[in-house]
N, C-alpha and C positions, 0 to 999 in steps of 0.2 A: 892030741887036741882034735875034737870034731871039726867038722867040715865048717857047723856054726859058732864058732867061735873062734875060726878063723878072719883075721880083718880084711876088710875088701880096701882097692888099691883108694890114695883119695880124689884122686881122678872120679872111679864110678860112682862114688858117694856124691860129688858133686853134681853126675849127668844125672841120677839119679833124682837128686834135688830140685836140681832145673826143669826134667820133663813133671815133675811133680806140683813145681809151680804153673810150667805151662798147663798144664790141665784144668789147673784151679782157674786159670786167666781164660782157658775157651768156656767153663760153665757160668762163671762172672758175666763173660760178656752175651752167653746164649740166654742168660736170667734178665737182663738189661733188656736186651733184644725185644723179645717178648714180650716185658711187660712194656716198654716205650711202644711196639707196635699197635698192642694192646689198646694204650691209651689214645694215639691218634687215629684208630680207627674206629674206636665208640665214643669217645669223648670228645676229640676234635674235630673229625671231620663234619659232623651237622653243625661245625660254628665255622667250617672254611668260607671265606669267601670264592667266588662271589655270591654264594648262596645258591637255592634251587628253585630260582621266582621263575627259571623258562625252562626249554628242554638242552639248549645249549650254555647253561650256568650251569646247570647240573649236571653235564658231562665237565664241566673246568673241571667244579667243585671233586669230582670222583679222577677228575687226572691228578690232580695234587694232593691229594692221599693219599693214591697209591703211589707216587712218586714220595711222598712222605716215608712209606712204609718201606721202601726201598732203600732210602738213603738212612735209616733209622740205624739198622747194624754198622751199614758201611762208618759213620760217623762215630758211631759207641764202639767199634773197633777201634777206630786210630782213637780216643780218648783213652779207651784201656788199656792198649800198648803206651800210650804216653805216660801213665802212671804207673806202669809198671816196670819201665824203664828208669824213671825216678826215685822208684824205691830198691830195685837193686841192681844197679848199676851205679850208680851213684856212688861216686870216692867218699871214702872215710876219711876223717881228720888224719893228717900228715900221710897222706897215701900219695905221693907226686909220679909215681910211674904209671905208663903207658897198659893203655887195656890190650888186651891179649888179639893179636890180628885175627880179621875173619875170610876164612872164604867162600867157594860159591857153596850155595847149599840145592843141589838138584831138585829136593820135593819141594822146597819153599820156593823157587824158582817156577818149581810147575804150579803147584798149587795158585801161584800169585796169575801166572797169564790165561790159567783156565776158570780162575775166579772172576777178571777184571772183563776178560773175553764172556762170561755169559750176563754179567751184569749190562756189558755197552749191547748184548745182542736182545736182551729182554728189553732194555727202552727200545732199541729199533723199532722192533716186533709190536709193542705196545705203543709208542709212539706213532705210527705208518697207520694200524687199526682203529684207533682213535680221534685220527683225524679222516679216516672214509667214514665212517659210520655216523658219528653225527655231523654230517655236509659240511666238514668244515670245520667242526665245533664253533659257530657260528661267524666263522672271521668274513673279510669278505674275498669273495670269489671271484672278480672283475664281469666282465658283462657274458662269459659265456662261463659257469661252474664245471670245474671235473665233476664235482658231485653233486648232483641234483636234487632239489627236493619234488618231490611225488606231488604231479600236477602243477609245476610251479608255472606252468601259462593260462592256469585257470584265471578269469577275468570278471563273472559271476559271482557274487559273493553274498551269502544272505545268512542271518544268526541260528546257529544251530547243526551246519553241517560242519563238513570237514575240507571244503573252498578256501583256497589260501587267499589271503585278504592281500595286495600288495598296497604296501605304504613307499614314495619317496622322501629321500630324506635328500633337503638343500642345504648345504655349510655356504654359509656367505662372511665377511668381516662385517661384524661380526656375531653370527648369530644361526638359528636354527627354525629352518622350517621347513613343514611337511603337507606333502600331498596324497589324495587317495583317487586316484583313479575310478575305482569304483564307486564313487558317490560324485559323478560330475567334474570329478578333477578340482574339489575346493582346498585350498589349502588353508593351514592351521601352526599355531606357531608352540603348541603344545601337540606333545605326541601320546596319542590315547591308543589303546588297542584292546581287542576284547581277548577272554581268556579262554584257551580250549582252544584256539583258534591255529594253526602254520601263517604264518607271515613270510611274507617276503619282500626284505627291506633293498628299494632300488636307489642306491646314495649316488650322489655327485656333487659339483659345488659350481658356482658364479664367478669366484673370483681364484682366489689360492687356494693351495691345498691344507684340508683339514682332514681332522678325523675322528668318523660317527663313534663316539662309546658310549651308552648304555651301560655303565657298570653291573647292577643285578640283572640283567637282563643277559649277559654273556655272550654280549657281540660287541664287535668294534671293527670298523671298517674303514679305511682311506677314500673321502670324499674329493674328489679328481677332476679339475675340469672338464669337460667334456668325454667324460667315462663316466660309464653307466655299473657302479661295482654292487653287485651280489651278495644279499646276505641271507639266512633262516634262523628262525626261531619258532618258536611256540610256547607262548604262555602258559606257566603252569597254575597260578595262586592271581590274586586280584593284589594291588596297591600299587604304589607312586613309587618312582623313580627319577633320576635328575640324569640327564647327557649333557656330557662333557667334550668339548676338543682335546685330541689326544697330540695334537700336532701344532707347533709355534705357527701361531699363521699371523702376528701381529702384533701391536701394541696393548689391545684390547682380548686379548686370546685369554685370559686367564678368567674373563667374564662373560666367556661365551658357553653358556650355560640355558638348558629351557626343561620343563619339567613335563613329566610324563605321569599316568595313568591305566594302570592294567586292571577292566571294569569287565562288568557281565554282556555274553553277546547283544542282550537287549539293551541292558544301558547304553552301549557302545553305538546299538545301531538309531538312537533315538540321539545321541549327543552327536554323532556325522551327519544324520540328515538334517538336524537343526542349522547346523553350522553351514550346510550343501544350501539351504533355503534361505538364512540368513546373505550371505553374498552371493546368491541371486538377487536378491533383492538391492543390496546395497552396490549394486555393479562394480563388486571384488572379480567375480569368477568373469564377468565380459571385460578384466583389466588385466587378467591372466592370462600368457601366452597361451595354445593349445597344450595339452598334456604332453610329453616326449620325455623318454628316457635320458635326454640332455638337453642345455637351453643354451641358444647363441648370445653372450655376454652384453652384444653391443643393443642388444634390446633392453637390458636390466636398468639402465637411467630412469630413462620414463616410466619403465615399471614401478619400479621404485615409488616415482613421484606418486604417481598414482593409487598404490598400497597404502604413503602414508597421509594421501588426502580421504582417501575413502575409510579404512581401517585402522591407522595409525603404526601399522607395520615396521619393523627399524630393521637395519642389517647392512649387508654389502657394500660398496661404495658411492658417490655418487648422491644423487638425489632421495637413498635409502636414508639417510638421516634424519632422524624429527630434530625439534629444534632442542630437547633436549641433552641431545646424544653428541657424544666426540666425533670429530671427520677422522679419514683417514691421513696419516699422517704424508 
């Protein structure tokens, strides 16, 4: 009898089968892989949110793809062990005995801690540089940033260069408004910004704590009494956006809402200086404390009254009410 046609034991028939299938199972799940990374890196990521309306949306938008494209295997791995575990391992009708014990297995042991170890070391890696590079990816910074943006004490501001414009943003209960320093210090209860522009949003709040978000715009920062928190961006595309409170700060929190505006630097500078001349005139800005990175609460009453007999202003507590608004509770 030749050597082939000789039987092999049915043990190696078996390992033979096994390593057979596993092969088939790593190019299933290598074909999966690819084409699933495939699809959320040309198909889905130009529909991720929060979109690419700033320069700090569209560093979110580019973390969460790539964090997509990472977690893409990892997950179509364990699906495809899970099916394939259910197709043969799986008892057969009247099969009531025990599966056969397993022990340790050295390469699947290494393999698993040298896999899991460079996956937690590439978010690190990618996670740490992500958030140096674009300052933050626009969160906020508190009043001194680790990472700064370029010129951010410029105080000049005029359409067309590369001058960061600084906007405050006030969270009161409940409501949103903002100032610009560089037009007189008027404040405005919609948030306009021109495009092409570095911004540098200095938030705080009146009363409790809230917090600034801008969804397409890709920042969101915790508005703090008496802290002055740090934020950047820069507009990339012109259109409207809505800010939201990201933090329970009340009864009325879930309507503390104001809409915003990403316009051409001309537009921009022709709708602030309007609004700068406007309450000049209407003695808003001579009813507004002086400018400052934070304001002393116990002056906000009479502010208040005073915003909403000259402009009709609402928000905070206090004498911030028109008559058709809720008090606080």
């Amino acid at each position: 009898m030749s050597s082939a046609e000789i039987p092999l034991p049915a043990g190696r028939h078996a390992a033979e089968r096994e390593q057979r299938r596993i092969w088939w199972l790593v190019a299933v799940w290598l074909l999966l892989s690819l084409a699933a990374c495939l699809v959320i890196w040309f198909v889905w990521y130009p529909h991720l949110p929060p979109g690419d309306m700033t320069t700090s949306a569209r560093h979110q938008q580019f973390d969460i793809a790539v964090l997509a494209v990472t977690a893409a295997p990892v997950i179509l791995g364990v699906f495809c062990y899970f099916a394939y575990v259910l197709v043969v391992f799986r008892a057969r009708p009247g099969d009531d005995s025990d599966g056969a014990p397993i022990y340790g297995n050295a390469k699947i042991q290494a393999a698993w801690i040298i896999g899991t170890s460079m996956i937690v070391l590439w978010l690190f890696v990618f996670g740490t540089v992500e958030l140096i590079v674009p300052a933050g990816a626009g969160a906020g910074e508190g009043a001194s940033p680790i990472w700064k943006q370029s010129g951010a004490q410029t105080v000049a501001w005029t359409p067309g260069t590369n001058d960061i414009l600084q906007v405050q943003v006030i969270g009161q209960q409940w409501t949103w408004s903002y100032r610009y320093p560089q037009f007189g210090g008027m404040e405005s209860t919609v948030l306009d910004l021109p495009v092409n522009t570095p911004i540098t949003f200095h938030v705080t709040s009146l009363d409790v704590i809230h917090s600034f978000w801008p969804y397409l715009l890709g920042v969101k920062a915790d508005a703090n009494p008496q802290v002055d928190n740090v934020a950047y961006t820069t507009a990339r595309q012109t259109g409207s956006f809505i800010v939201r409170c990201n933090e329970l700060c009340g009864i009325w929190h879930g309507a503390m809402t104001s809409n915003g505006t990403v316009m051409t630097p001309v537009a921009f500078k022709v709708w602030a200086t309007a609004v700068q001349a406007r309450e000049k005139a209407n003695g808003t800005l001579a009813a507004l404390p002086p400018y400052a990175l934070t304001y002393d609460p116990t002056v906000i009453p009479q502010l208040g009254k005073d915003l909403v007999n000259v402009v009709g202003v609402t928000g905070a507590p206090g004498y911030f009410y028109g008559p058709g608004n809720p008090v606080t509770p």
